[in-house]
N, C-alpha and C positions, 0 to 999 in steps of 0.2 A: 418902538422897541419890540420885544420878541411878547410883550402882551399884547399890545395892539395885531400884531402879526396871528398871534395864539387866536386870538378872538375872529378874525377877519377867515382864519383857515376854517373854523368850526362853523361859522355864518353860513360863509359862503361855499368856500375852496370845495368840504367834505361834502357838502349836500349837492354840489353840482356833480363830483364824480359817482356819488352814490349810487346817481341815474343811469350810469351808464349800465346798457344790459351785458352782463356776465362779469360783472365786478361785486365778489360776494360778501369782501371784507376791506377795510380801511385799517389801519393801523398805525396812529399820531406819534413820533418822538423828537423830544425836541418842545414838549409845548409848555408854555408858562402862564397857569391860569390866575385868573385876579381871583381874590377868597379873602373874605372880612375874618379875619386873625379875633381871636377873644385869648391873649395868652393868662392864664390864670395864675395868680398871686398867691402861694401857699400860705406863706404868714399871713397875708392878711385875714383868708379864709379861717384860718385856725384863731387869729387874736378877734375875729369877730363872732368865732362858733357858727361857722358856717359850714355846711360841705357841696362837693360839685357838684352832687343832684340838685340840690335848691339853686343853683347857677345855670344849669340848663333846661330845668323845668322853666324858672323865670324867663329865658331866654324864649323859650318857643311860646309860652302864654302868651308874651308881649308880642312877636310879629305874628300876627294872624288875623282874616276877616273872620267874624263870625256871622252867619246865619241867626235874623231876629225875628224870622216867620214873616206877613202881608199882614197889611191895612189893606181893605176896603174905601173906596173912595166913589158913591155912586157905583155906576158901571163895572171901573174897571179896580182891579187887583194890583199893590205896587209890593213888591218885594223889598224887605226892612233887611239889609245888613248892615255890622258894626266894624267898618276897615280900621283894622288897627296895624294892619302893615305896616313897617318902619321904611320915610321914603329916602334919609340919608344914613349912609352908613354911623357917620361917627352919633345917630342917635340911640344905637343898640346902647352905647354908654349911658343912656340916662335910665335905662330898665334900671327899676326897682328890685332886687333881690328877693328884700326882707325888708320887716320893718323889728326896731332894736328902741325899746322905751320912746316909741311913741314917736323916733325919727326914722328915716327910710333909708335905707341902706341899697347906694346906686352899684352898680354894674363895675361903673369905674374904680372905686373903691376895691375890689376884690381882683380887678382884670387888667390888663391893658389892651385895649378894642384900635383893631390897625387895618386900615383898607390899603391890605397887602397882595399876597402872591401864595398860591400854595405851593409845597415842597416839591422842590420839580422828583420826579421820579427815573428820570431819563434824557439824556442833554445831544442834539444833534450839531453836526457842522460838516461841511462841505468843503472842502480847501482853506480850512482851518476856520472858517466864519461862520461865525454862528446861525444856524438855521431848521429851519421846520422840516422834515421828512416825511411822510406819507408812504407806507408799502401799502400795494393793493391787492387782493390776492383774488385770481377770477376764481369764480365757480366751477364745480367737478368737470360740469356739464360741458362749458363754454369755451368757442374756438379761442387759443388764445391768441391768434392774429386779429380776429376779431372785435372782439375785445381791447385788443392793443391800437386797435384804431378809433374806437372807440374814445379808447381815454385820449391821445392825441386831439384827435377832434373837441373834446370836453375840455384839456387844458387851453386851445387856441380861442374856446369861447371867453374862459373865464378870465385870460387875459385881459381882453375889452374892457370888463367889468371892473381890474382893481383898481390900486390907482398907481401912476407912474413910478416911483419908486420901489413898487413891489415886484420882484423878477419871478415866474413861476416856469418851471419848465421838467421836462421828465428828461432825467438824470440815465437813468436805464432804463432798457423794456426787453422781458425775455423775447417779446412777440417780434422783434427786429430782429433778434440772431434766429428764430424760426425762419421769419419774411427771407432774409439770406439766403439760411441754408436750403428751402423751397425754392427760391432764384437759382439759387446753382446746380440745383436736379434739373431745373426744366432748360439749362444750359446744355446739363449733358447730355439731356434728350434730344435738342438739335443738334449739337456735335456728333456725337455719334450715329445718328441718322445721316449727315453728312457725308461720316465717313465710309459707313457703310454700304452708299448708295455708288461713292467714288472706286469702292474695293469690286462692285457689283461689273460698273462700267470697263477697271480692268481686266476683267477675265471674258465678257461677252463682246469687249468692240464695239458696243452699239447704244448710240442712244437710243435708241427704240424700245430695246431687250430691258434697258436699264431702267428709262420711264415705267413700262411695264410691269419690272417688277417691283421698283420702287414705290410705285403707287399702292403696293400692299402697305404699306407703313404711314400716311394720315389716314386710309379709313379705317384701319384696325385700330390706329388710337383715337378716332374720333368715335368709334364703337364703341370702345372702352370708357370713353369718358360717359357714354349712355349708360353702360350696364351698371357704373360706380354711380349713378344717381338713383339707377332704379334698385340699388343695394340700399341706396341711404348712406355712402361714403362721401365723402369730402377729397380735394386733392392737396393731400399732406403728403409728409415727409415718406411716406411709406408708402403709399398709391405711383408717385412719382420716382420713387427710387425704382417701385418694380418696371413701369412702362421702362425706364433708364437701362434696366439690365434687360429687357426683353427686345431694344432697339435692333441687337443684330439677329434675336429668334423672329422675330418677327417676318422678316425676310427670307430666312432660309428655306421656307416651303416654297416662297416663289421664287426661290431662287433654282431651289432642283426640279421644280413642274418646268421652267423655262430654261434652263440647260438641256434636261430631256426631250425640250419639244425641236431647241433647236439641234440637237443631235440627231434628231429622227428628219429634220429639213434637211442636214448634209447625207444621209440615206436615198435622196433624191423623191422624198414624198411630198404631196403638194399641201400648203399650209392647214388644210380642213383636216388632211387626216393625220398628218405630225402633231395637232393640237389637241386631235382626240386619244390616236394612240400613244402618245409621248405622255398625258396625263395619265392615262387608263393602266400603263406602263408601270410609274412609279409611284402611282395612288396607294397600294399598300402600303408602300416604306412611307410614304411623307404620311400616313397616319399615323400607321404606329410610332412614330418618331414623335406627334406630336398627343398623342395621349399619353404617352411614356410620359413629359411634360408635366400633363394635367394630373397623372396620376402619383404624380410628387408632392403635388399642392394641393389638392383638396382635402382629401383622410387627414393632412398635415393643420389644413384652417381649423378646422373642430377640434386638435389637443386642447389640456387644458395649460396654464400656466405660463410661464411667460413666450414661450416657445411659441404657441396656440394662439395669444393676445396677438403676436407679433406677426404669424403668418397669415392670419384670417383676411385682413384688408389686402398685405401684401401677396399673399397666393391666391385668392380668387380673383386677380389683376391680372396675374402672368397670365392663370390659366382662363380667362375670358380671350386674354390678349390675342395668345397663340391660336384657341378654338377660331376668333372671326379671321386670323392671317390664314389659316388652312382652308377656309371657307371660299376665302377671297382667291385663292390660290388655285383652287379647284370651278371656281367659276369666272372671273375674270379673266385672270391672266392667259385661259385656253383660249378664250373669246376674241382677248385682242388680239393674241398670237393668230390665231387662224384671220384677221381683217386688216389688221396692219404688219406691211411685209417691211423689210428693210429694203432698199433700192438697188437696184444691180451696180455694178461698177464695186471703185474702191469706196469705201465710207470715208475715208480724209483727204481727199483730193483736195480740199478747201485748206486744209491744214496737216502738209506735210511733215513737220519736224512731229506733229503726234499720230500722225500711220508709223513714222518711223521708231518711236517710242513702244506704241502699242505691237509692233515686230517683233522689237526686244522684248517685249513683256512676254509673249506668246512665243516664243524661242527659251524662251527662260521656265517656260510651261511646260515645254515637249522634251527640256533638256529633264527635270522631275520624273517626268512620266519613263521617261530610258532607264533612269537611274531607280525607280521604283520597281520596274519589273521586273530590273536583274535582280533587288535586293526578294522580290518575296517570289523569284523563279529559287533564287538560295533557299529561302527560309523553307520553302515546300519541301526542297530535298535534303535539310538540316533540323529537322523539327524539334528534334531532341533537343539540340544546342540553343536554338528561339527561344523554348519554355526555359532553359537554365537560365539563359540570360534577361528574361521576362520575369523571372523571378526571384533571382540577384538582386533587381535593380526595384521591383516593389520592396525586398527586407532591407536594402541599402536606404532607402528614403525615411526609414525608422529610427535611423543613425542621426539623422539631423531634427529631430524632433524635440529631443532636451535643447537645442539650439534653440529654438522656435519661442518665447516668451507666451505667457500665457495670463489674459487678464478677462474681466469681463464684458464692457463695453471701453472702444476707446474712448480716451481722452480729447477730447476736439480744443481748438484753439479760437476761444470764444471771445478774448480781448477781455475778459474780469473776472476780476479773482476775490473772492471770500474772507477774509483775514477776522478771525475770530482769536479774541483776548480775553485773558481773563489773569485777575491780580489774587492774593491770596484771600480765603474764606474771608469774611466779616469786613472785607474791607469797605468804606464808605462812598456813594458816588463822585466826592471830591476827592481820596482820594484814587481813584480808578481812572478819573479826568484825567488828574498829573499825570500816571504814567502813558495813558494815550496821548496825550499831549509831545511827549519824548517822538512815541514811533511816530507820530505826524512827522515831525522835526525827522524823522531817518528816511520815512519816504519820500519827501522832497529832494532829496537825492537822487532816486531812481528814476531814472528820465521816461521810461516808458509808463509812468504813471501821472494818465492825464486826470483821473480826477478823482479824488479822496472823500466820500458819503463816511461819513463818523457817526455811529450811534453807542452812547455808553449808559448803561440797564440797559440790559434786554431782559426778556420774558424769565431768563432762569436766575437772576439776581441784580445790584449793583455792581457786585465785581466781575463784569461782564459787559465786553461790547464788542463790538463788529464793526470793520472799516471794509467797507464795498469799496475796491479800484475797479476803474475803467481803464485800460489801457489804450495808448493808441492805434492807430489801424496796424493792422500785420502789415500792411505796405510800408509803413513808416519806420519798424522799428527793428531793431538787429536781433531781439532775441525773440524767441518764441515766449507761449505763457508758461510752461512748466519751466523756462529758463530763468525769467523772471520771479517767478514765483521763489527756484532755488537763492537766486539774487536777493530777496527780500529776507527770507530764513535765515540766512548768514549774517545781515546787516542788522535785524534783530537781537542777533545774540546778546551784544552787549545791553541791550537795557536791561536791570537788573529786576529781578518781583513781578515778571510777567511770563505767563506761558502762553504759546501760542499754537494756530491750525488754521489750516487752511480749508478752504467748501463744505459742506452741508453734509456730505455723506463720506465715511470713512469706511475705504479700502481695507483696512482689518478691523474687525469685531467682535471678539470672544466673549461670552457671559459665562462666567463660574456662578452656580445654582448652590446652595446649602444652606441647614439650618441658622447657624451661630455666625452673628455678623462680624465678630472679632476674628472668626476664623477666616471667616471669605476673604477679610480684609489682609490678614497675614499670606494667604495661599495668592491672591491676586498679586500680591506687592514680589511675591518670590517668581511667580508666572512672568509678569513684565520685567526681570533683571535678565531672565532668561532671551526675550521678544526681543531687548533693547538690543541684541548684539546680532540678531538676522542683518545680512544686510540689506539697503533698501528701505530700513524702515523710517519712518517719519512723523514729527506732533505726536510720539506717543503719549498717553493718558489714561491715567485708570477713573471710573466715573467715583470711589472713594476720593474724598477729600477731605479735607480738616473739618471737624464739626463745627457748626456758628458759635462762638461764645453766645451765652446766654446768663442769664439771671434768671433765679427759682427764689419767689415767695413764699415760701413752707408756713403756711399759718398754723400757730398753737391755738388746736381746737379748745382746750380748757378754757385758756384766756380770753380767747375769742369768746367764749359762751359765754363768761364768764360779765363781761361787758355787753352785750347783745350785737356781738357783731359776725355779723354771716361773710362766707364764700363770695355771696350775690354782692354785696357790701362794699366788699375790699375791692371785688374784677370791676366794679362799678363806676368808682374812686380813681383806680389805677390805671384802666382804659383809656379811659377820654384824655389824662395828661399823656400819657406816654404815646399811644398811639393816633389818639385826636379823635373828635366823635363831632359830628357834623348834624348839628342838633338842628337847624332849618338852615331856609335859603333866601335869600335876600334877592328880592326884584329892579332889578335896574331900568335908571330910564329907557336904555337900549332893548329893554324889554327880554334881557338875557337874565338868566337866575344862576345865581352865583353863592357857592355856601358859604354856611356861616360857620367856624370850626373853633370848637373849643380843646386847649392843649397847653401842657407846661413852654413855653418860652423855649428857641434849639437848646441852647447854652444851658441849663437848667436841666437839658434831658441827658445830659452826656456825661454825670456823677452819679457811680449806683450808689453812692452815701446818699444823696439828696430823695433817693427812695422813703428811706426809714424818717424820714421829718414831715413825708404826706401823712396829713392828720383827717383822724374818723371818726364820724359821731358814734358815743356809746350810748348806753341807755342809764347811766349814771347821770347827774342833775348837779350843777354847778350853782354858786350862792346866789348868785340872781337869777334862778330858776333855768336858766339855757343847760339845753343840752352837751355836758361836758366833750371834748375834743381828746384826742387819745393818738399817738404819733402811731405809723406803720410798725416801727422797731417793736412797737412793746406788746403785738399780740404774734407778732411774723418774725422768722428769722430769712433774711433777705443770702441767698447762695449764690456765687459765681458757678457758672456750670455749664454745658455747653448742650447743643441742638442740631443732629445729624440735617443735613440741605434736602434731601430726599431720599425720603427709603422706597427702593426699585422688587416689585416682586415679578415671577413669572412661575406658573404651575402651581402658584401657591408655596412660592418657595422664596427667600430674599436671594439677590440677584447682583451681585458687582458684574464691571467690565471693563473690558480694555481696548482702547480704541487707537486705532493709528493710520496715516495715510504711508505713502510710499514716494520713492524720488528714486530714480537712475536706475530705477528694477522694475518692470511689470510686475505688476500687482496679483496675477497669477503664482507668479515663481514665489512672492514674499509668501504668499497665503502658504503654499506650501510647506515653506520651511518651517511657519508657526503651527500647520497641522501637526509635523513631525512631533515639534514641542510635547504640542498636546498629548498626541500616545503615547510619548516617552514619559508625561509627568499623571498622567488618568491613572497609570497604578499604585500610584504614591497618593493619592489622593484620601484625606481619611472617608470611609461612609457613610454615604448620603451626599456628597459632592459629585460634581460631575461640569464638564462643560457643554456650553453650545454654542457653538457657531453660528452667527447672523451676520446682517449686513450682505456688502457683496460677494464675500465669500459663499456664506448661504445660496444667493441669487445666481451664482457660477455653477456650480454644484447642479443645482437645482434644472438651469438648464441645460446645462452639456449633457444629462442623465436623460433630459427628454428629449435633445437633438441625438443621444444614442436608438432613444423606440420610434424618433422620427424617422432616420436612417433605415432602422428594418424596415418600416411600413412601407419606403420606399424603395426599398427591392423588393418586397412580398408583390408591392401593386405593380410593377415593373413587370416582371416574371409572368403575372395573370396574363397583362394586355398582351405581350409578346405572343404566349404561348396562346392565344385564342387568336392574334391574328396571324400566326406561322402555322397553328394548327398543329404543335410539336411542343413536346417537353426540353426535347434534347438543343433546341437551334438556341431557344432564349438564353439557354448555360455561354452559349459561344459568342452571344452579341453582347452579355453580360459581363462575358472576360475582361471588359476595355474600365466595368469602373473601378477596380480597384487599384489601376494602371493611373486613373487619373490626381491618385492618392500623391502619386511622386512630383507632380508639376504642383499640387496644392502647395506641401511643403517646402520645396525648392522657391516657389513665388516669395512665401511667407518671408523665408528665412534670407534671400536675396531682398526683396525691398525693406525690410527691418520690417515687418510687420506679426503682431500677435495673431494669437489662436487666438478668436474671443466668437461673440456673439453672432457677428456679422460674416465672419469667415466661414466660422460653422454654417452659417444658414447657406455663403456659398457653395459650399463644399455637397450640402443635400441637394443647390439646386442642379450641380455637375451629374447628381444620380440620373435624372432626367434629360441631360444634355449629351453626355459622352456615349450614350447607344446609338445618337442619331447616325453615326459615319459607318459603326458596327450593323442596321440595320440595312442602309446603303447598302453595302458589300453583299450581306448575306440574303435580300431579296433580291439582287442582281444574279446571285451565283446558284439561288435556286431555279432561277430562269431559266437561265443555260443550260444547266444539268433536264430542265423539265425538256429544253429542244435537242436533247440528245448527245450536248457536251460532256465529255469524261468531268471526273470530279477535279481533277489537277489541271486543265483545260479552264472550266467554268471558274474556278476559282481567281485564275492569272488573267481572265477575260474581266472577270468583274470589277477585279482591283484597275485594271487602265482605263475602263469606263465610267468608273464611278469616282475616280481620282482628281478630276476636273470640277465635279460637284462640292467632294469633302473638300477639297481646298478651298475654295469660295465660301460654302458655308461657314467652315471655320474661321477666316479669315474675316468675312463679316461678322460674327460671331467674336472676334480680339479685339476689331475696329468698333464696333459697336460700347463696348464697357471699356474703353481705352482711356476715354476722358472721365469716365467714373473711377477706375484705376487708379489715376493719376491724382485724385487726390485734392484739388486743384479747388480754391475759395472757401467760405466758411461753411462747415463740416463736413468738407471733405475726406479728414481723418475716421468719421463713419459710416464713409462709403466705401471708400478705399480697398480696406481687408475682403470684400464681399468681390469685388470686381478683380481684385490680385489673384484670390484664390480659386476664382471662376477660369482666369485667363490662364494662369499656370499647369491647372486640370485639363484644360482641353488642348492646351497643346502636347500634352505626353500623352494623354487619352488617341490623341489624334495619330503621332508620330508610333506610336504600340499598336495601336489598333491596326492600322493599315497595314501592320507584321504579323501580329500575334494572333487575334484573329481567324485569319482565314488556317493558321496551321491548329487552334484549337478546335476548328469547324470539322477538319479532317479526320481530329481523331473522335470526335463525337460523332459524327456521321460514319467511321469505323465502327465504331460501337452499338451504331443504333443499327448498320445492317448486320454486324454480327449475332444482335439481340431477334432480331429479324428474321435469317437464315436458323437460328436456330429453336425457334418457336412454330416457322415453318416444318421444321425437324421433327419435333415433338408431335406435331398433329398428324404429320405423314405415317409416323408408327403408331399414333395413336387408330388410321383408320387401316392400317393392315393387319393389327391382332386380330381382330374379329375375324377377317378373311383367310390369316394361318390356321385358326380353331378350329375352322370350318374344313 
């Protein structure tokens, strides 16, 4: 039975998982321990003139060794003790109490002594069968894949060990939806690599070219996985997400050192010096492009807060990633290029139907390049109209932004769902059984619920429990979990006297603060009639609840004194039956210690009449000299009354709240409409009240405010690198132009794949700051080239853009293909990759498609500017040196 099981889990089970390293806590429910019962007998106590202290004193005198000091024997010293241990239980019943005219008054007489069970506290089951559950919770410190292999391995030992009929196995493990979701990053790190390498080989024709430059992509992540050990980082969720989204940056510096070199080969120069001057060429742009990069991520790892926690492993990943590809790209790929040549002839003589492919690809290249240089020969001599409509179409993108949903982190589709119950205040763990008993009975229904973990008490009462579902694999089932989830809320309804909620943490969180709890409690309850009608909203709750009934002892001190009976007295009396007082322990053959508990009978505790009949010794003297006995009623008046569940303070202030999830609304949009609440009800408020905001509401807040000082930092650091490697204030404004360009693909990505504004969008959205200058810096160290060998500025401009057009395509391209399978979403938490790779890919292609326009016509009129600024400082000093020579 579930003791034998209770005892075998505590032996064995708990002490073998204990061992395992980074498992910091244990957590039993479900257990049913054996405990030697002493239920005590009022009346008899009272017709014998006894009380419970002389029943529990007796009890522990009698099991106990005593120490009788050593005898000397010759030599040696033997130690004298007196075991008075009791070795069966039913012999606690022959303890002598008391002794009454000379006869001895047993144990039995006063007690009924029962080698029983104690009160279970908390009852588990598993697909309705009853069973022992075990939560384990690792330490702060500890990986928890680690760890999760750990216990694995612990539970296939301990198997060995039970015995056949006992089933032991792990039900859930967060460290498996991690293991997953770590599997599916390092998927999309070969896919994308993949595809990247495939996107490479389109635009160059050449396995050679391709190899070449492909091979920047394992040494820079096998670097990378160097510098993440000599950091003291691990390859989690966040090391691996960034190499994921750095798969198409990774590339793009060898992609433009070996586009440029082979452009400078169809120049008709011989491989040594196309490899030196074709790098030597574009060496400024491909740096600055990629300290723009680094200059996103670093300032950004040291914030503090969640932002800060978050990008520290993830940004000094990118930006190691990128620094050893640049490395690689400026020493390798010249190297090879200049010693392995591509072979004369056609390159697919072996395989025509892809010469003929790779024809049309490259036809389909040069058709781009026609249709690009008419549009920005227009744009040159349209400039005005360019900026209108460049900036149309950034305030048009602001129009889809209330479209846009807004939450904190997404929601992933993790296969298990939380279901937390609870029945009215005071109610008992049998009844709280019953009505989980019901919802069991309702989710056997829902077919995507493969397995049902039942715990009823939990930590915050008996009218409280939690049913963990497993669901089946996403392959298997038709609905998603928030579908399911909606599916279970509904099927819910009808059982009646229970509320219910879903996970651990709750999407709305408001705390009303003030002194007077009757008032918190009136202002709260009118807050939430208000809340209840957002829509979206869901489980709402306020943490007020009906107070515990209780019962109040009010002792009449007169009477009390009056009799000599104390405080100390009464709580002394009244403890041990009512709540149980576990006076010693009883050693079993097993060698297990098991207590001994003294306590009124259940049945016997469940009449607050039967209170006033506990009888107490006074210091009045009955006719045969014993100490007269004296009922509770007649020194106490015995009160029904009631005992708030917990009083919650914050600032030294008392504290209600109101808690609620959300369904079929981003959890962003609901927070809002509840903000609104708030400012419309804060001046109704009487004073000394106030609210605050927690939870994820708080945590949203908190960092969207620090992805805004991240964002400056990374234009302030943008602008530095630029303008120290152009050597100009004025050019970094015009390569600059392209990010706020990239703002209209972020939002158009978002709002076309159903995707939120949250945490991970935002951080892509900062990593686009770093990314969308790369094609803008292309163009404008190309067109300062030209202008340097003597090309007009409208010349150099239209030269640049058809040169450099064959690069930013490929980059970019690698650059979509690379975070395409990140994008997409694709295995378990993919839902929080997703938003970061949508919003990455939707930026660079407006970034990309504006920039190659807008650009070069912003370039013109700052470079207007700066030689007007020029010519006329010139000015200034030319007059300034001819007064002197007029005076004269």
């Amino acid at each position: 039975g579930l003791r034998d099981l209770s005892s075998l889990t505590d032996q064995t089970i708990v002490k073998g998982l204990e061992n395992v390293p980074g498992v910091a806590r244990i957590d039993i429910n479900g257990r049913v321990t054996r405990q030697i019962l002493v239920e005590i007998k009022p009346q008899a106590l009272t017709a014998l003139g006894l009380s419970v202290d002389q029943v529990v004193n007796a009890i522990r005198a009698a099991n106990q060794d005593v120490p009788a000091g050593r005898i000397t024997r010759g030599a040696t010293d033997s130690i004298v003790r007196v075991e008075g241990k009791i070795k069966d239980p039913m012999q606690f019943g022959r303890i002598i109490v008391a002794q009454q005219g000379g006869a001895p008054i047993y144990l039995t007489q006063v007690a009924a002594v029962i080698d029983g069970e104690k009160e279970q506290d908390s009852i588990s089951r598993i697909n309705g069968r009853p069973a022992i559950t075990l939560d384990l919770q690792k330490a702060q410190d500890a990986n928890i894949v680690d760890t999760g292999h750990g216990v694995t391995e612990a539970v296939a030992l301990l198997k060995q060990r039970l015995p056949s009929e006992v089933e032991l196995r792990v039900v859930n493990s967060a460290a498996d939806s991690v293991e997953r979701s770590v599997n599916r990053v390092k998927e999309t790190i070969i896919e994308g690599a993949m595809l990247t390498v495939l996107i490479v080989f389109l635009f160059l024709h050449s396995w050679r070219s391709t190899i070449i430059t492909g091979l920047t992509l394992p040494i820079a992540v096998i670097a990378t996985f160097i510098a993440l050990y000599a950091f003291g980082f691990t390859l989690n969720f966040l090391t691996l997400m960034a190499l994921s989204l750095c798969i198409g940056l990774l590339i793009d510096d060898a992609i433009v050192v070996r586009e440029n070199i082979v452009r400078h080969l169809g120049l008709g120069k011989t491989h040594d010096t196309a490899a030196r001057e074709g790098t030597d060429e574009i060496g400024l742009a491909v740096m600055a492009t990629t300290f723009a990069i680094v200059a996103v991520f670093v300032p950004i790892a040291f914030m503090s807060g969640i932002i800060g926690r978050f990008f520290f492993q993830f940004g000094l990943t990118v930006a190691v990633a990128v620094l050893v590809s640049l490395f690689v790209s400026f020493t390798l790929d010249p190297m090879l290029s200049s010693v392995w040549h591509d072979p004369p002839g056609s390159r697919f003589s072996r395989l025509p139907w892809l010469g003929g492919f790779m024809e049309s690809v490259e036809r389909g290249i040069d058709w781009i390049h026609r249709v690009y240089g008419r549009i920005l020969e227009w744009a040159l001599l349209h400039r005005i109209k360019v900026i209108l409509i460049a900036l149309v179409s950034f305030f048009a993108s602001f129009v889809v932004v209330p479209l846009v949903g807004t939450e904190f982190i997404p929601e992933t589709d993790q296969g298990f769902l939380s279901l937390r119950l609870n029945t009215p205040v005071g109610s008992s763990l049998e009844y709280t059984d019953g009505k989980v008993r019901q919802v069991e009975e309702v989710l056997k229904g829902i077919p995507e619920v493969a397995l049902a973990i039942t715990t009823i008490g939990t930590e915050d009462g008996r009218n409280y429990a939690r049913v963990n579902l497993k669901l089946t694999e996403l392959s298997d089932r038709n609905r998603s979990q928030k579908e399911v989830e909606r599916a279970i809320r509904t099927a819910l309804k009808p059982v009646p006297g229970v509320e219910l909620s879903f996970g651990f943490d709750r999407a709305v969180w408001v705390n009303l603060l003030g002194p007077d709890p009757q008032t918190l409690t009136a202002l709260i309850n009118d807050f939430a009639l208000k809340v209840a009608k957002v829509p979206g909203i869901a489980d709402m709750e306020t943490s007020e609840k009906a107070a515990n009934p209780a019962l109040s002892i009010r002792l009449n001190n007169d009477a009390a004194s009056d009799l000599g009976i104390s405080v100390q007295q009464v709580g002394a009396t009244v403890r041990p039956l009512l709540a149980g007082d576990t006076v010693t322990y009883w050693l079993a053959p097993d060698g297990q210690n098991y207590e001994v508990n003294v306590q009124l009978s259940k049945d016997r505790r469940q009449l607050a009449s039967d209170l006033g009949n506990l009888y107490l010794t006074s210091n009045r003297v009955g006719p045969e000299g014993n100490p007269r006995m004296v009922p509770l009623r007649q020194v106490a008046e015995i009160v029904e009354t009631t005992s708030p569940q917990i009083i919650k303070r914050q600032d030294l202030q008392r504290r209600v709240a109101l808690y609620a999830n959300t369904e079929r609304r981003p959890s962003g949009d609901v927070n809002a409409d509840v903000a609104r609440i708030i400012k419309e009800t804060t001046p109704t408020l009487p004073p000394g009240y106030r609210f605050d905001v927690g939870g994820q509401a708080k945590d949203m807040q908190e960092s969207f405010q620090a992805a805004l000082a991240a964002l400056g930092l990374a234009v302030i650091f943008i602008y530095l690198i630029l303008a120290s490697q152009f050597a100009s204030f004025t050019q970094p404004l015009a390569i600059m132009a392209s990010l706020p360009f990239s703002l209209i693909g972020v939002f158009l990505a978002l709002l076309l794949t159903g995707t939120t504004l949250n945490l991970f969008s935002i951080i892509g959205f900062i990593m686009l700051m770093g990314l969308v200058t790369k094609n803008a810096i292309l163009l404008v160290d190309f067109a300062n080239r030209a202008r340097r060998g003597g090309q007009s500025l409208h010349d150099a401009l239209l030269r640049a853009g058809q040169v450099r057009l064959r690069p930013i395509l490929m980059t970019t391209a690698a650059m979509i293909g690379g975070m395409t399978p990140l994008a997409l979403g694709l295995g378990e938490g993919g839902e929080t990759q997703a938003p970061m790779g949508r919003a990455i890919i939707g930026g660079v292609i407006t970034s990309t498609l504006l920039t190659l326009v807008v650009v070069p016509v912003i370039y013109t009129y700052l470079d207007g500017w700066a030689e007007r600024r020029k010519a006329l400082r010139a000015a200034r000093r030319s007059t300034a040196a001819a007064e002197p020579a007029s005076g004269d």
